[in-house]
N, C-alpha and C positions, 0 to 999 in steps of 0.2 A: 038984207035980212036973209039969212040962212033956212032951209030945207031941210024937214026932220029926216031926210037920209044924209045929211054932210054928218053927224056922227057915226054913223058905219066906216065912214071913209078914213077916219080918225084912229079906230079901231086896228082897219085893214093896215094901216102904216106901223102901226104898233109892233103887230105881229109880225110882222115882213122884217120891222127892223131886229128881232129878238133874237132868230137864229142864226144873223150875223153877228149879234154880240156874242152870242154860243160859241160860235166856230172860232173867233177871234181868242179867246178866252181858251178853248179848248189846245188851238196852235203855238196860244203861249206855254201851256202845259207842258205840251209838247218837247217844245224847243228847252225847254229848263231842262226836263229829265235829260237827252238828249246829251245838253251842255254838261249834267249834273252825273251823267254815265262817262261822258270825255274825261271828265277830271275826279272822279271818284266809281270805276269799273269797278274794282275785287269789292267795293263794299254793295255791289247792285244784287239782291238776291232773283235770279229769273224765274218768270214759270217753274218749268223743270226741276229749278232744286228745291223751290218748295212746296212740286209734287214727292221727289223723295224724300225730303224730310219727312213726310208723313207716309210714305208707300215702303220707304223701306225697314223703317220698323216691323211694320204691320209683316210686312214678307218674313221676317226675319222671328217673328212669332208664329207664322204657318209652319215656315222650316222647324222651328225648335219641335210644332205639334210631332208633327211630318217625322219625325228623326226619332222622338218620345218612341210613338206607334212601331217603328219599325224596330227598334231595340226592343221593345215586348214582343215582335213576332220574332226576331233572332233567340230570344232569349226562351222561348217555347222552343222552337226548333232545336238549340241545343237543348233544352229540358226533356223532350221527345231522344232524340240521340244517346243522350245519358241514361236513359230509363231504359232503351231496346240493351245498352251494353252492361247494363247492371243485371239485367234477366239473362242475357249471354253467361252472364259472367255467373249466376249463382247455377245454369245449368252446368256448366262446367266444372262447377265447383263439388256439384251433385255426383257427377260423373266418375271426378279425382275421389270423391270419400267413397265413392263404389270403390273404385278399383284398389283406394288404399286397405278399407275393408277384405276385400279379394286376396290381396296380399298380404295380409296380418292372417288370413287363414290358413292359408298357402305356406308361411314360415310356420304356423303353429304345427300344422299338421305335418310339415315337415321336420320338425325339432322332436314331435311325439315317435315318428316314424321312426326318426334317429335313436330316441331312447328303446323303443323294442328293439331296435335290434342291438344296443347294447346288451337288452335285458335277456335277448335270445341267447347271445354270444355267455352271459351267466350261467342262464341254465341249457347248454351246449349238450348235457348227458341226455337231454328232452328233447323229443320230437316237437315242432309247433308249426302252427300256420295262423296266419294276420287273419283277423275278421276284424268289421269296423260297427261297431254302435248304433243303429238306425232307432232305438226309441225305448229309451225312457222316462216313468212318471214321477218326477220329484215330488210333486201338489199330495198323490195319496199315501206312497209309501218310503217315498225320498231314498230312492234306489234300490231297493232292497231286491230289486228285479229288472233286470239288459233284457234287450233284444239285442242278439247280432246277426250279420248276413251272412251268416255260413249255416249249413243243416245235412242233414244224413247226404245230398249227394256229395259235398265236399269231404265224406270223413267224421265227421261230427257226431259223437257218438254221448251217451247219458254219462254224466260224472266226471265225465274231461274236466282238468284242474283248468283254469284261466286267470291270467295274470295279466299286468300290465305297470306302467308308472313306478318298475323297480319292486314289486310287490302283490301279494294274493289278491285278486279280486272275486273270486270264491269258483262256484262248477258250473257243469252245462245240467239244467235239471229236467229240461223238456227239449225234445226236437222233432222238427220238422224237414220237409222238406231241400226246402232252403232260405229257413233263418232256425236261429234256436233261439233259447230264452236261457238266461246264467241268473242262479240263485249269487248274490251276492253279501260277504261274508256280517255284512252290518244287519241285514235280517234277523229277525229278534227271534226266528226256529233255528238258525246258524250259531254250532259251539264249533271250535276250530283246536284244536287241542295242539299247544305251542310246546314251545321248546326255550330257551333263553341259549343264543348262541355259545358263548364262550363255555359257561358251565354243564349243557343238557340239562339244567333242569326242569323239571315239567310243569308244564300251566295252562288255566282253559280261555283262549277267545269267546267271548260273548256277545254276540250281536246286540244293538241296542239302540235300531233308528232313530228315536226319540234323542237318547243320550247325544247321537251323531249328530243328528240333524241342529240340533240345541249347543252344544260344543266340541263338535268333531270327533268324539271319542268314543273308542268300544270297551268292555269291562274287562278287567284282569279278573278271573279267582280261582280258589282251590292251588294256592300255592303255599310251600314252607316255609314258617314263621323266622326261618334263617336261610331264606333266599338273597341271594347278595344281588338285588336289583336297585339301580338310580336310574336317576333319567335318563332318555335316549337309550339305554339299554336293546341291544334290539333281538324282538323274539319273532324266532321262525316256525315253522311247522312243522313236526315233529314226528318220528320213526315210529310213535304209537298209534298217530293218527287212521283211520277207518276209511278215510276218502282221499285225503290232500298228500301228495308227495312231499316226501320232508326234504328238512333244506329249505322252504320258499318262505320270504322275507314276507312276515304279518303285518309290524310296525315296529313301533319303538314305545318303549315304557314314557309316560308321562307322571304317572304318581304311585306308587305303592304305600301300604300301611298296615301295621300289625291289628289283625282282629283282635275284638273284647276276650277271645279265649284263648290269646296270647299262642294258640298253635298254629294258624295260618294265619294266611296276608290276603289282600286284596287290593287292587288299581284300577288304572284307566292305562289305556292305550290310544297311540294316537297310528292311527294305520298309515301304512306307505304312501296307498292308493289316494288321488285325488278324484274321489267318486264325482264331485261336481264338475267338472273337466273330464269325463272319460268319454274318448273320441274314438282310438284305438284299441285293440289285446291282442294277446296270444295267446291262442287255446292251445293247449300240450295236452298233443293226441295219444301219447303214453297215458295207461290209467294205472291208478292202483287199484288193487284186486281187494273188492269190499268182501269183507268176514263174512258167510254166512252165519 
């Protein structure tokens, strides 16, 4: 008759035998792969390659991040770069339209220079001296009044004729010490008593800012109704004149036309002088001797 501990012992055998079937079982495993890596190697996948199978994607997605990020920072860096040589570049550009400015002056004022003293070399029988334009107001009377930088100490005397651009640009009417002020002949108190070259015959300038300033022209009148004048005709100023030396180029005829009383004429003139451009003159320091 058996002992309620001989089941324990039954138990104990069990156990004991289990993790020899384990190990047996396990060494068969074993030995297969083993056999089954002998004769089928390139198809065995190890560890290793299928940690990268799966590590080296993933790396190869860091890099792609990784490469992203750095092409936005090159790509700022050139953008930065590009932007310092664009403000270089438009200071420089600043610079060039200064200097081109500078130089478009420089030839103006040198081409004007050149025309005085063509225009000296004209009126050669005349004394003159250069003075240069420092200020006038187009906005209230659209020229009708220079400033220039010459005054009683250079010479500069009341009623001195002044000319410039080939043509009268009227007299000295106030001076000072050293600038004067030149009434000029579009002044609507300014008659200019002409001459039409070829023939002498006689005509009055009329000042006429409005008229100038509006379409460039001063008034013909008090001329004979059998004046042979067309256009560009050009009239000077004339041996009867009170103030202006004769001889000096007023303008050129633009229109004339027979008055309603069939005895005189009447026109427009378009003056020599480019008053909105006057940079330069010559004052001729010769005067004529006004009538008491």
């Amino acid at each position: 008759m058996k002992r309620p501990n001989d089941n324990r012992s039954d138990l104990s055998i069990g156990f004991f035998i289990a993790p020899r079937i384990l190990l047996f079982i396990l060494t068969v495993c074993c030995v297969c792969s083993m056999g089954f890596y002998y004769f089928k190697k390139e198809n065995i996948v190890s560890v290793g390659q299928a940690a990268g199978l799966v590590l080296v994607p993933f790396q190869k997605g860091i890099n792609t991040v990784g490469d992203f990020f750095f092409d936005l920072e090159q790509d700022k860096l050139k953008m930065d770069e590009a932007l310092e040589k664009i403000q270089l570049l438009e200071a420089e550009k600043e610079d060039l339209l200064n200097t081109i400015q500078e130089n478009e002056k420089l030839v103006f004022d040198y081409q004007e220079l050149c025309q005085l003293l063509e225009l000296k070399d004209s009126y050669s029988d005349y004394e003159t001296t250069g003075a240069t334009v420092v200020f006038s107001d187009p906005s209230s009377n659209w020229f009708s009044h220079i400033t220039i930088d010459k005054g009683s100490e250079d010479g500069i005397e009341e009623n001195m004729n002044v000319i410039a651009d080939g043509g009268l640009v009227g007299y000295v009417s106030e001076v000072s010490r050293n600038h004067s002020i030149v009434s000029t002949i579009i002044n609507d108190n300014t008659n200019v008593s002409g001459m039409q070259l070829s023939t002498r015959d006689n005509c009055m300038v009329i000042g006429d800012f409005p008229l100038m300033k509006e379409d460039g022209l001063l008034r013909l009148d008090y001329m004979s109704s059998d004046f042979d004048m067309t256009k560009d005709t050009t009239i000077v100023t004339s041996d009867i004149s009170d103030r202006y030396l004769p001889g000096i180029v007023i303008g050129y005829v633009e229109e004339v036309t027979v008055n309603a009383n069939k005895l005189t004429s009447s026109g427009y003139l378009r003056p020599a002088v480019d008053f909105r451009h006057l940079n330069h003159v010559l004052v001729i320091t010769t005067k004529k001797e006004i009538d008491s």
